[in-house]
ROMAR-130521 format. One record per residue (C-alpha): residue number from 1; residue in three letters; x negated, y, z negated. Coordinates in nm, 2 decimals. Each point is the difference from the previous one (the first is absolute). Layout:
! ROMAR-130521
<rec><seq>NUM</seq><type>ALA</type><X>X</X><Y>Y</Y><Z>Z</Z></rec>
...
//
This chain:
! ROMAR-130521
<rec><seq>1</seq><type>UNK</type><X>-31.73</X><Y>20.62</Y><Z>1.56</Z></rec>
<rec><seq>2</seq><type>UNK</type><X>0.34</X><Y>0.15</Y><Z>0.02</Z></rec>
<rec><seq>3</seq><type>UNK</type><X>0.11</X><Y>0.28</Y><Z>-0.16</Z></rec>
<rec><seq>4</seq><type>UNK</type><X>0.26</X><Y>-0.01</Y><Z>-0.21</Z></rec>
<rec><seq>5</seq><type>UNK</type><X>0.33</X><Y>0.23</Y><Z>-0.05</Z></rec>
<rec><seq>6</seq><type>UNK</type><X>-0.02</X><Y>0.01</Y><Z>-0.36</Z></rec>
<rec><seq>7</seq><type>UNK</type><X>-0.38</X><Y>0.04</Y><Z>-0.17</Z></rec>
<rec><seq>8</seq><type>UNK</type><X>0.13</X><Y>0.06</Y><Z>-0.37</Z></rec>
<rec><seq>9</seq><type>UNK</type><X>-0.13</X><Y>-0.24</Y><Z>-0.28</Z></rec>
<rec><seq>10</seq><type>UNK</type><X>0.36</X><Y>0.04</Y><Z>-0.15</Z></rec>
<rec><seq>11</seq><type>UNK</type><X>0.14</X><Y>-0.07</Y><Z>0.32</Z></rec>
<rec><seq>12</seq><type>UNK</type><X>-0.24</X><Y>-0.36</Y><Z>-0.02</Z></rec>
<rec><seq>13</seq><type>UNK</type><X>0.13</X><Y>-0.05</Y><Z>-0.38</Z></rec>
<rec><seq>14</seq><type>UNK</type><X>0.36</X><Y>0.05</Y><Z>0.11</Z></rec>
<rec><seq>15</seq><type>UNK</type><X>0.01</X><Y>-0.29</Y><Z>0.25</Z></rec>
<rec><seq>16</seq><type>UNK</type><X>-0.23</X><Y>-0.22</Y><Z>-0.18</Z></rec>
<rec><seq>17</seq><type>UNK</type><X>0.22</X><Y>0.03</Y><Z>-0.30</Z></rec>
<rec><seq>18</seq><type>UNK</type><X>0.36</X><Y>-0.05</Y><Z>0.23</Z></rec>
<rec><seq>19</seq><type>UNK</type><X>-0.16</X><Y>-0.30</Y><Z>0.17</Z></rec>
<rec><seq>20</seq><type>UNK</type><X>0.05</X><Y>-0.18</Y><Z>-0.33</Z></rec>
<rec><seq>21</seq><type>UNK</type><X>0.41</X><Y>0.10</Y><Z>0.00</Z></rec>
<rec><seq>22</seq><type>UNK</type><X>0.22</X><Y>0.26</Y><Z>0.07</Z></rec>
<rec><seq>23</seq><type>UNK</type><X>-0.03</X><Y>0.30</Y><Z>-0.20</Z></rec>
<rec><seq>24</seq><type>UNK</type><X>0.12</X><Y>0.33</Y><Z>-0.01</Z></rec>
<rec><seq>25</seq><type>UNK</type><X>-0.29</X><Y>0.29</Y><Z>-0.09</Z></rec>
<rec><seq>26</seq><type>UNK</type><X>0.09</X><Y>0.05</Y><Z>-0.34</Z></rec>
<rec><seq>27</seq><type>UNK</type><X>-0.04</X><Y>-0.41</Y><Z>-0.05</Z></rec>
<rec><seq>28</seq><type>UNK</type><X>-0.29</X><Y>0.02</Y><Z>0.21</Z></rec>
<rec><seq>29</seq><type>UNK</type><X>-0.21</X><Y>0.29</Y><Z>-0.25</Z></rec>
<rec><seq>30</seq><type>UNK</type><X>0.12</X><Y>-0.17</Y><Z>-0.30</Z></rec>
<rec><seq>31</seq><type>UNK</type><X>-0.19</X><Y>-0.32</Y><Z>0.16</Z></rec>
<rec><seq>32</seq><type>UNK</type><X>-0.32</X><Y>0.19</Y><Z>0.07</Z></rec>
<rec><seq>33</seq><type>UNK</type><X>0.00</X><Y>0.15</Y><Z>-0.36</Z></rec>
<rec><seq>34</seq><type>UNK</type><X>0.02</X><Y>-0.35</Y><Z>-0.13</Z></rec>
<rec><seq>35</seq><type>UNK</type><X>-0.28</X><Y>-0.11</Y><Z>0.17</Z></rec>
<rec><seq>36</seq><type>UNK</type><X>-0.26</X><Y>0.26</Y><Z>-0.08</Z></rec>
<rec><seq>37</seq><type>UNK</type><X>-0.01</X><Y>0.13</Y><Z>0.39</Z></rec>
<rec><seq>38</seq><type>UNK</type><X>-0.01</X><Y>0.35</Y><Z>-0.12</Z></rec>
<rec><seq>39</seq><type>UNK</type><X>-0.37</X><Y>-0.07</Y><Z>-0.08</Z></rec>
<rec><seq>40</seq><type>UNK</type><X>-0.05</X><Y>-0.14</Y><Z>0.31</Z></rec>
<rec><seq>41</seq><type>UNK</type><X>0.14</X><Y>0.22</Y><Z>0.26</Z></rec>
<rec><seq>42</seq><type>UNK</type><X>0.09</X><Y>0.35</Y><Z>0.03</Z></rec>
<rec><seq>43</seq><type>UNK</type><X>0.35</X><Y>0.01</Y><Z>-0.05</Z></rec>
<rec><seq>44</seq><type>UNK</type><X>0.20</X><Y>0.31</Y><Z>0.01</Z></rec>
<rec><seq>45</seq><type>UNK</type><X>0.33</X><Y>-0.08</Y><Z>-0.14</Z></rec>
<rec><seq>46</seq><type>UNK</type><X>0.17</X><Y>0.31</Y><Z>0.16</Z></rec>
<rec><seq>47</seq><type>UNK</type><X>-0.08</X><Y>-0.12</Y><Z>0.34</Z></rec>
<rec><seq>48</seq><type>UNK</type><X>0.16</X><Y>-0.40</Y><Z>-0.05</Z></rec>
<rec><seq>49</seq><type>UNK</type><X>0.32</X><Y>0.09</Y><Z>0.17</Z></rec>
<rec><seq>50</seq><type>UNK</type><X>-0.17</X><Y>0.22</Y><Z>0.31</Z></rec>
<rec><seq>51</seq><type>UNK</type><X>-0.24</X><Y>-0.29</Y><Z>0.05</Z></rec>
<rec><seq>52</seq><type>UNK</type><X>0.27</X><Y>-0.26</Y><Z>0.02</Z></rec>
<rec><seq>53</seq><type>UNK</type><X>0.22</X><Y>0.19</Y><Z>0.19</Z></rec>
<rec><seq>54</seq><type>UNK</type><X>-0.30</X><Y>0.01</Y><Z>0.27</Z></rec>
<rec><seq>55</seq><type>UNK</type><X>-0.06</X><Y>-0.36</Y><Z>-0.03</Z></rec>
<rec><seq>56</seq><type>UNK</type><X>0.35</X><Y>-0.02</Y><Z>0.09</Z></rec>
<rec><seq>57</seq><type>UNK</type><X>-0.02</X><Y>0.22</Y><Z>0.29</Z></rec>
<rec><seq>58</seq><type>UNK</type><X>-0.30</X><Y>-0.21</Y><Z>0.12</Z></rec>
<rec><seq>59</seq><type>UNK</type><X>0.18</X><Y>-0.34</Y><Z>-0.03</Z></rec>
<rec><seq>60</seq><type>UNK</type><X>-0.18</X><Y>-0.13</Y><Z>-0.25</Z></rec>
<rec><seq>61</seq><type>UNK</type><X>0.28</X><Y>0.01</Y><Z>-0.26</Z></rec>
<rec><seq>62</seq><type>UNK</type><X>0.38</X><Y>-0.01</Y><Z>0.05</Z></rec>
<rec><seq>63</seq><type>UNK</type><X>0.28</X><Y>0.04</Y><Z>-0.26</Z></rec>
<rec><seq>64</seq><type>UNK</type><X>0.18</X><Y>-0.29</Y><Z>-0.05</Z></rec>
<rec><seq>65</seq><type>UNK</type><X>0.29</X><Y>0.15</Y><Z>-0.28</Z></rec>
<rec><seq>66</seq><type>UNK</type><X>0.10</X><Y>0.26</Y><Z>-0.23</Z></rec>
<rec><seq>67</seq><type>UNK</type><X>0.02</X><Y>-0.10</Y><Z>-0.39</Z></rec>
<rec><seq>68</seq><type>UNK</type><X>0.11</X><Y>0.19</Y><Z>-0.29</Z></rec>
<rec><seq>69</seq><type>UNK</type><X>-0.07</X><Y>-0.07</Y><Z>-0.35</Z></rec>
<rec><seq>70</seq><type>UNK</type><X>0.24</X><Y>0.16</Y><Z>-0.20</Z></rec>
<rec><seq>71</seq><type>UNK</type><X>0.08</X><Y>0.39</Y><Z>0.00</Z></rec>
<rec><seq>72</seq><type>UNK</type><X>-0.38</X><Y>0.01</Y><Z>0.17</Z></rec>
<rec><seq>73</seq><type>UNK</type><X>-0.03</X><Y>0.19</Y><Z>0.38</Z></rec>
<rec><seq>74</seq><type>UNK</type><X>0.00</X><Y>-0.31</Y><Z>0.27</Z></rec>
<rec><seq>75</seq><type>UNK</type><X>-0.27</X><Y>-0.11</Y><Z>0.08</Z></rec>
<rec><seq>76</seq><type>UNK</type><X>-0.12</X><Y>-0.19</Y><Z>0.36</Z></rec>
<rec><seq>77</seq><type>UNK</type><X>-0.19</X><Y>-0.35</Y><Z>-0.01</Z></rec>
<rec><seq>78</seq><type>UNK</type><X>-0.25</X><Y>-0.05</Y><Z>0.26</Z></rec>
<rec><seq>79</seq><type>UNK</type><X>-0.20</X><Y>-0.29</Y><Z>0.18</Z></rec>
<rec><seq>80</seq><type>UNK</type><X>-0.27</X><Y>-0.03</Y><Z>0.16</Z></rec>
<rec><seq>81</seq><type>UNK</type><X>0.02</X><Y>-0.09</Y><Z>0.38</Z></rec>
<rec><seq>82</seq><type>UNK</type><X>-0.17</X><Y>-0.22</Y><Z>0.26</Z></rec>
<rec><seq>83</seq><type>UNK</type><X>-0.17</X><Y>0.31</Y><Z>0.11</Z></rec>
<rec><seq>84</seq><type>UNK</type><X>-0.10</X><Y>0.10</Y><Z>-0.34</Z></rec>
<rec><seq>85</seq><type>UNK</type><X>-0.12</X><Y>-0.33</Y><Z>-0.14</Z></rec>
<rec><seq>86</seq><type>UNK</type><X>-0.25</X><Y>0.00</Y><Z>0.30</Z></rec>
<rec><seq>87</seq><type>UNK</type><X>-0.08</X><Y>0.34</Y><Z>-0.10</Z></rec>
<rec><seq>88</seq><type>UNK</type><X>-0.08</X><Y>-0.08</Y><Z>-0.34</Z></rec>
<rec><seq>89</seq><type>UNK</type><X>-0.21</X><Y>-0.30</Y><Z>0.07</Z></rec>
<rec><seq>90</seq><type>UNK</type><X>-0.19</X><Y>0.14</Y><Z>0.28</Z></rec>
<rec><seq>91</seq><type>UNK</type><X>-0.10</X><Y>0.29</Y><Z>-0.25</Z></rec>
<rec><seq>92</seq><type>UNK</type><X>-0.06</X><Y>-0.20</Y><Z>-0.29</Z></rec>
<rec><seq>93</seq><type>UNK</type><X>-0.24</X><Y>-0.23</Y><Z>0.15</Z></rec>
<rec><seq>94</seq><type>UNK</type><X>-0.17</X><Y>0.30</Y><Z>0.16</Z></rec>
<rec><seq>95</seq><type>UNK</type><X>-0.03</X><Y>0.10</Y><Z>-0.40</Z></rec>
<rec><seq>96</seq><type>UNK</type><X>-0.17</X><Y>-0.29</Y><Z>-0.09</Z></rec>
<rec><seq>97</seq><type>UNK</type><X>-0.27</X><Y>-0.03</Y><Z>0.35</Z></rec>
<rec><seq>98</seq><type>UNK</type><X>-0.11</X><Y>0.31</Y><Z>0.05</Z></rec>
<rec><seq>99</seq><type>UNK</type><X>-0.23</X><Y>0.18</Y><Z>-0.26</Z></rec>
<rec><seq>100</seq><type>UNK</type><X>0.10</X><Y>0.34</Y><Z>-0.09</Z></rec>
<rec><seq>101</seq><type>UNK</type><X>-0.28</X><Y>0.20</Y><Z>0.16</Z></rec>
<rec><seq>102</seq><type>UNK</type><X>0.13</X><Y>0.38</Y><Z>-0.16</Z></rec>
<rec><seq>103</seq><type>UNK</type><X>-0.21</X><Y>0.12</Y><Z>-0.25</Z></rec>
<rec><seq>104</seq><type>UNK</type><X>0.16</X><Y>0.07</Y><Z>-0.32</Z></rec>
<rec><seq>105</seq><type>UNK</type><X>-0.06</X><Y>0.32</Y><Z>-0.21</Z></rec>
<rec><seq>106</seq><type>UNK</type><X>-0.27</X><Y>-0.14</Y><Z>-0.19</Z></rec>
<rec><seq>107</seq><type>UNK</type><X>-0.15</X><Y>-0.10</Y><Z>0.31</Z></rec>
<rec><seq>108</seq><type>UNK</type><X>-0.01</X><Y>0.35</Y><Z>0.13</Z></rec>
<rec><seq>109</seq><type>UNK</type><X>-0.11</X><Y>0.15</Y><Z>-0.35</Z></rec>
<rec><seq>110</seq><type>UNK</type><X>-0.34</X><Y>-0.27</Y><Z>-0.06</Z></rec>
<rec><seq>111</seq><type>UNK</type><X>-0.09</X><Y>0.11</Y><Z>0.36</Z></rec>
<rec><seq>112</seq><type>UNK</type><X>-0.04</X><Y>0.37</Y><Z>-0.08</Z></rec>
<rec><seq>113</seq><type>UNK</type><X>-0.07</X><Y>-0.01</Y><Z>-0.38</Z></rec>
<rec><seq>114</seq><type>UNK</type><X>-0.35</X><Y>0.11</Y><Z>0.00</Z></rec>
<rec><seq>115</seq><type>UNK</type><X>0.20</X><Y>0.37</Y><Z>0.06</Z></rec>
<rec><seq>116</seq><type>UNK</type><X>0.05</X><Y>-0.04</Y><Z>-0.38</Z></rec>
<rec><seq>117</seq><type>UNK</type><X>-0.34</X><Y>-0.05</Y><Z>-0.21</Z></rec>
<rec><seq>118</seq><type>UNK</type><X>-0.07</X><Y>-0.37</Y><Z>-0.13</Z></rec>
<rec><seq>119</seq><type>UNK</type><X>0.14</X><Y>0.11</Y><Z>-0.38</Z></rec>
<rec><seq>120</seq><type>UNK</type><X>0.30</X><Y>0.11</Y><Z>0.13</Z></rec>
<rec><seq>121</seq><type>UNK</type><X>0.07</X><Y>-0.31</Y><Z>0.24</Z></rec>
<rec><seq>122</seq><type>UNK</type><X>-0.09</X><Y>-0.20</Y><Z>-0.34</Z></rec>
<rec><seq>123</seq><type>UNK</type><X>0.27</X><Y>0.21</Y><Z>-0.22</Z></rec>
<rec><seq>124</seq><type>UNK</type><X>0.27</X><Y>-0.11</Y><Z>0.28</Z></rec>
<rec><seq>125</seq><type>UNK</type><X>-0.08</X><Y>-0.35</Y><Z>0.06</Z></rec>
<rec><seq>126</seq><type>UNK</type><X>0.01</X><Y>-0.05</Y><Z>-0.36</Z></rec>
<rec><seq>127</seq><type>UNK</type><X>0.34</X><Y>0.20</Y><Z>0.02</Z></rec>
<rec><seq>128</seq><type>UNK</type><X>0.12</X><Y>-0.24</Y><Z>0.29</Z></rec>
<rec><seq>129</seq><type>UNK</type><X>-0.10</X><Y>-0.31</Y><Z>-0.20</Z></rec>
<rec><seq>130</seq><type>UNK</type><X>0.20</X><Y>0.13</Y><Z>-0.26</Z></rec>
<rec><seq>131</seq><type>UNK</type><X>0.29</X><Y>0.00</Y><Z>0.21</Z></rec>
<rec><seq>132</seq><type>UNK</type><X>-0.05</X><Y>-0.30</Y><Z>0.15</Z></rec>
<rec><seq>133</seq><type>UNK</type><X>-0.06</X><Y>-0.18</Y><Z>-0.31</Z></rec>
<rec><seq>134</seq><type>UNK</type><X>0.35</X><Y>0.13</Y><Z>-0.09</Z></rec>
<rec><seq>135</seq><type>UNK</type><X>0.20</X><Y>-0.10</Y><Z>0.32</Z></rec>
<rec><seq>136</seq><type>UNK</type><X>-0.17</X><Y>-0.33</Y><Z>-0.08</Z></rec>
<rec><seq>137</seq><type>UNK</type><X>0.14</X><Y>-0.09</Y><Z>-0.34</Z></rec>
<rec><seq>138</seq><type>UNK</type><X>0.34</X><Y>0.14</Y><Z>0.11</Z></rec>
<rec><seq>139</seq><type>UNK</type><X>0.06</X><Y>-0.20</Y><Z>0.29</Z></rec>
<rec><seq>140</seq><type>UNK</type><X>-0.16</X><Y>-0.30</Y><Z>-0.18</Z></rec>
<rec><seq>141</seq><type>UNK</type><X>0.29</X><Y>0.05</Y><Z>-0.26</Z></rec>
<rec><seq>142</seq><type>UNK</type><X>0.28</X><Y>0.03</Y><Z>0.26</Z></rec>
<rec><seq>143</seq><type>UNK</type><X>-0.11</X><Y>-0.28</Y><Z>0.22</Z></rec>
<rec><seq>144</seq><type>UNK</type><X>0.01</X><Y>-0.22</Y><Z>-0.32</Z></rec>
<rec><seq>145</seq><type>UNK</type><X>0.32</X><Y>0.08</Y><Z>-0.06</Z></rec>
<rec><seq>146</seq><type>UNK</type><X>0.09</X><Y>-0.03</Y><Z>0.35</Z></rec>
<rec><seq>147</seq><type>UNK</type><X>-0.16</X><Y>-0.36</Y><Z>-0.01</Z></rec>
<rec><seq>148</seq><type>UNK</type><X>0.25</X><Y>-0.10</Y><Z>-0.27</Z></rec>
<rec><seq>149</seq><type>UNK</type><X>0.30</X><Y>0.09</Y><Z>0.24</Z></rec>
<rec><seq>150</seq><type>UNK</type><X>-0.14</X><Y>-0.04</Y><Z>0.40</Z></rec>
<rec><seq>151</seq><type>UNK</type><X>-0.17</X><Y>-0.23</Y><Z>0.15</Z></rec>
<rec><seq>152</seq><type>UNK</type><X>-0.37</X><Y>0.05</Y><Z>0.10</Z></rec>
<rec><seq>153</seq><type>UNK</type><X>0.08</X><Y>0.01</Y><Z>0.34</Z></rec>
<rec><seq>154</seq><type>UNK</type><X>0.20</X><Y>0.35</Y><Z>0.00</Z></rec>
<rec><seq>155</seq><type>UNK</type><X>-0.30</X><Y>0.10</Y><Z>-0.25</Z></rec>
<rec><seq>156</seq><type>UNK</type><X>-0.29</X><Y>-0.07</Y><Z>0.20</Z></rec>
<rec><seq>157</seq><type>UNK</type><X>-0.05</X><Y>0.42</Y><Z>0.14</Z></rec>
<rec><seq>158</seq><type>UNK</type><X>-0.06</X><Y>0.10</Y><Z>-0.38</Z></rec>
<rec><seq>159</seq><type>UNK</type><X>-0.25</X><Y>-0.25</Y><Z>-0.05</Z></rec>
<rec><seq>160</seq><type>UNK</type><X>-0.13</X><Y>0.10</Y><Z>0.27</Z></rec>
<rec><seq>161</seq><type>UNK</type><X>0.02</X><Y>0.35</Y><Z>-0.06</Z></rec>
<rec><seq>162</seq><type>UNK</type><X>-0.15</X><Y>-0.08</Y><Z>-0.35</Z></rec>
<rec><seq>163</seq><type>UNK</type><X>-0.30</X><Y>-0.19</Y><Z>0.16</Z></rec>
<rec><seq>164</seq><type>UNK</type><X>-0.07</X><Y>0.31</Y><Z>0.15</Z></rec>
<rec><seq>165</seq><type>UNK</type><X>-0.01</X><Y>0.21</Y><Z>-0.23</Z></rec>
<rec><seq>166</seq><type>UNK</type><X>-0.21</X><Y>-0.22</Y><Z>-0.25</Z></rec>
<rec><seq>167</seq><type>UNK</type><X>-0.25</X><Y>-0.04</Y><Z>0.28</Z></rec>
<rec><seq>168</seq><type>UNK</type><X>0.03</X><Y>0.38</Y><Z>0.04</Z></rec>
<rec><seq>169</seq><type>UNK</type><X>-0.08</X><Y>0.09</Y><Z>-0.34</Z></rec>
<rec><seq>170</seq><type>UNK</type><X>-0.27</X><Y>-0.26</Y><Z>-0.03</Z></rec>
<rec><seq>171</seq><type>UNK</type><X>-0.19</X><Y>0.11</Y><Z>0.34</Z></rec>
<rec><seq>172</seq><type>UNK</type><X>0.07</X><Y>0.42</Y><Z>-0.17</Z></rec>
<rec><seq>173</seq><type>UNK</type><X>-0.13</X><Y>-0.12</Y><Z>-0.31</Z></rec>
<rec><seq>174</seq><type>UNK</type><X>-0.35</X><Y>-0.11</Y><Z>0.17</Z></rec>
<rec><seq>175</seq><type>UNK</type><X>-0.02</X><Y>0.30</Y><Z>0.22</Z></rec>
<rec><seq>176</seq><type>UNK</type><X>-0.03</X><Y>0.23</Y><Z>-0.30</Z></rec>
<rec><seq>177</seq><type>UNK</type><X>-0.22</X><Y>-0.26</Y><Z>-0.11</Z></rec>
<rec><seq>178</seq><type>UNK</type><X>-0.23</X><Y>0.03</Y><Z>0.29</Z></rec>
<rec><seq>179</seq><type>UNK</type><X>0.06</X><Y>0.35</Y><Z>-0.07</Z></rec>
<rec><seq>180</seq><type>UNK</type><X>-0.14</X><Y>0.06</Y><Z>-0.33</Z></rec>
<rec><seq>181</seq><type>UNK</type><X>-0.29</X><Y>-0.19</Y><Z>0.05</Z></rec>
<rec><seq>182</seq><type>UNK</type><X>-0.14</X><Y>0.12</Y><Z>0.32</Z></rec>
<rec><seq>183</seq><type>UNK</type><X>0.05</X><Y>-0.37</Y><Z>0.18</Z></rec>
<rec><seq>184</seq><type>UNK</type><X>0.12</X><Y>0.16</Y><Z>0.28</Z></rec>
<rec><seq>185</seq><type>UNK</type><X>-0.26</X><Y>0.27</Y><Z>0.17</Z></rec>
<rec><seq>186</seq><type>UNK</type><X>0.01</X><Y>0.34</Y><Z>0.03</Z></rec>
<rec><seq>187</seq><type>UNK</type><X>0.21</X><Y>0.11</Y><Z>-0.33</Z></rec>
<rec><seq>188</seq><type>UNK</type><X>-0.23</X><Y>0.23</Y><Z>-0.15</Z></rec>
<rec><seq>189</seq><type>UNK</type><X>-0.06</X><Y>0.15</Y><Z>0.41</Z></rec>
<rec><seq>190</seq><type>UNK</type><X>0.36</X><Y>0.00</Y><Z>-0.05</Z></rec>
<rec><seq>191</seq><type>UNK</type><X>0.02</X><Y>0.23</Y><Z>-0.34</Z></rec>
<rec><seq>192</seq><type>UNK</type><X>-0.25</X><Y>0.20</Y><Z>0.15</Z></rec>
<rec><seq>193</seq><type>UNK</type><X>0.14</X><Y>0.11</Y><Z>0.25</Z></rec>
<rec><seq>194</seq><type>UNK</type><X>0.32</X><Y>0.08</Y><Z>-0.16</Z></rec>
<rec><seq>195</seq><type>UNK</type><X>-0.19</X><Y>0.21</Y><Z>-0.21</Z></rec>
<rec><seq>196</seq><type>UNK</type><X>-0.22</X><Y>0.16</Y><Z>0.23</Z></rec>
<rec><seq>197</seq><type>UNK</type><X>0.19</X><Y>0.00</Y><Z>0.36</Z></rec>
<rec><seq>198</seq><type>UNK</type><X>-0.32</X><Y>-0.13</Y><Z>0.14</Z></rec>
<rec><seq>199</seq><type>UNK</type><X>0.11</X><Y>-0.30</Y><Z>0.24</Z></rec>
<rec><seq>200</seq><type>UNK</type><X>-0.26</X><Y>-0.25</Y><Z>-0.11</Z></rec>
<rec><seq>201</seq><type>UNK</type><X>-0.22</X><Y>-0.29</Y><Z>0.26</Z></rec>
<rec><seq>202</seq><type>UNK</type><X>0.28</X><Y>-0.26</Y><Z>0.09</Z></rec>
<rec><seq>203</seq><type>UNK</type><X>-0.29</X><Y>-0.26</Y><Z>-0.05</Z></rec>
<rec><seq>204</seq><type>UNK</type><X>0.01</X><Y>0.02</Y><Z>-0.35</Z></rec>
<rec><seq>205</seq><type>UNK</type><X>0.35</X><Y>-0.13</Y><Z>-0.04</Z></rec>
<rec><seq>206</seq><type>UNK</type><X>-0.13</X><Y>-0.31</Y><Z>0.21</Z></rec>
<rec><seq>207</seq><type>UNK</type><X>-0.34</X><Y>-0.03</Y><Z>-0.09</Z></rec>
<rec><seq>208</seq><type>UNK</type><X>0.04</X><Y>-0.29</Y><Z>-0.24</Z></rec>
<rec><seq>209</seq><type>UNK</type><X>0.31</X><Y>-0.18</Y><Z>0.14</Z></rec>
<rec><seq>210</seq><type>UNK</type><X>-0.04</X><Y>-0.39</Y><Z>0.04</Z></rec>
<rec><seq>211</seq><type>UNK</type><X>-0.29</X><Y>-0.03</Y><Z>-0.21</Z></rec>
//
């Protein structure tokens, strides 16, 4: 796989949004607002004009002309090159293959919880539901009225993104489930030895899986 000269997910919405037309930055941020990609990528505004100078640098964008719009500063219009639409394609359908194997923080946090005891893990999964529940009827309400002005096709990362976090919830929801009522082995081994310090037989949190 090669490596590329420019790694920043900006950098990816930049040219995927100029392969559509020629836009200078500020055109190309207001387009990105419109579509909701603040919820789906980490944008740091301050850095727009840094990352499209280094696309520029790289090939991948060239200016094209200088428009003002009334007493407003110039501003440059870019477009996206030969070089630059092969960029962008080969990293978007790498996107879309290859699974994204880094663990996310929640990842990392399930595989150590047992440092916290099993009422405590319960108070913050019930705190993360919360949230998530949340996140979930707020981008449910701007997708619908993002439905009403885009087509589905521009839309299809936030239902995504809500999919996820539905099924997130959901899958939470059961583990504090399993939780509470001791389906999964070892909890009260577990409380013990939060209590006590006394590391307790690995077998019992194993004893009575798969029956």
């Amino acid at each position: 796989m090669k490596r590329r000269k420019v790694s920043n997910l900006l950098g990816l919405a930049v040219l995927a949004t100029v392969f559509e037309r020629p836009m200078h930055p500020y055109e190309v941020a207001s387009v990105l607002r419109e579509r909701g990609k603040e919820g789906d990528l980490k944008i740091k505004w301050g850095s727009l004009y840094t990352v499209v100078g280094n696309l520029e640098k790289h090939g991948f964008l060239e200016a094209v002309e200088n428009v003002r719009d009334g007493a407003r500063p110039e501003r440059t219009v870019y477009r996206i090159t030969d070089a630059g639409q092969a960029e962008l394609e080969d990293w978007v359908a790498e996107l879309l293959a290859v699974p994204d194997l880094e663990p996310t923080r929640f990842h990392t946090g399930l595989s150590v919880m047992l440092a916290l005891g099993p009422d405590v893990v319960d108070q913050q999964l019930r705190h993360r539901v919360g949230e998530l529940d949340q996140m979930i009827g707020e981008r449910a309400e701007a997708l619908a009225k993002m439905r009403a002005e885009l087509p589905r096709l521009v839309l299809v990362e936030a239902e995504y993104q809500l999919a996820m976090w539905r099924a997130e919830a959901e899958w939470v929801r059961g583990l504090r489930e399993e939780l509470a009522t001791g389906a999964i082995p070892g909890v009260e081994e577990w409380r013990r030895y939060r209590e006590t310090g006394e590391l307790p037989d690995m077998a019992a949190f194993v004893e009575s899986e798969g029956e």
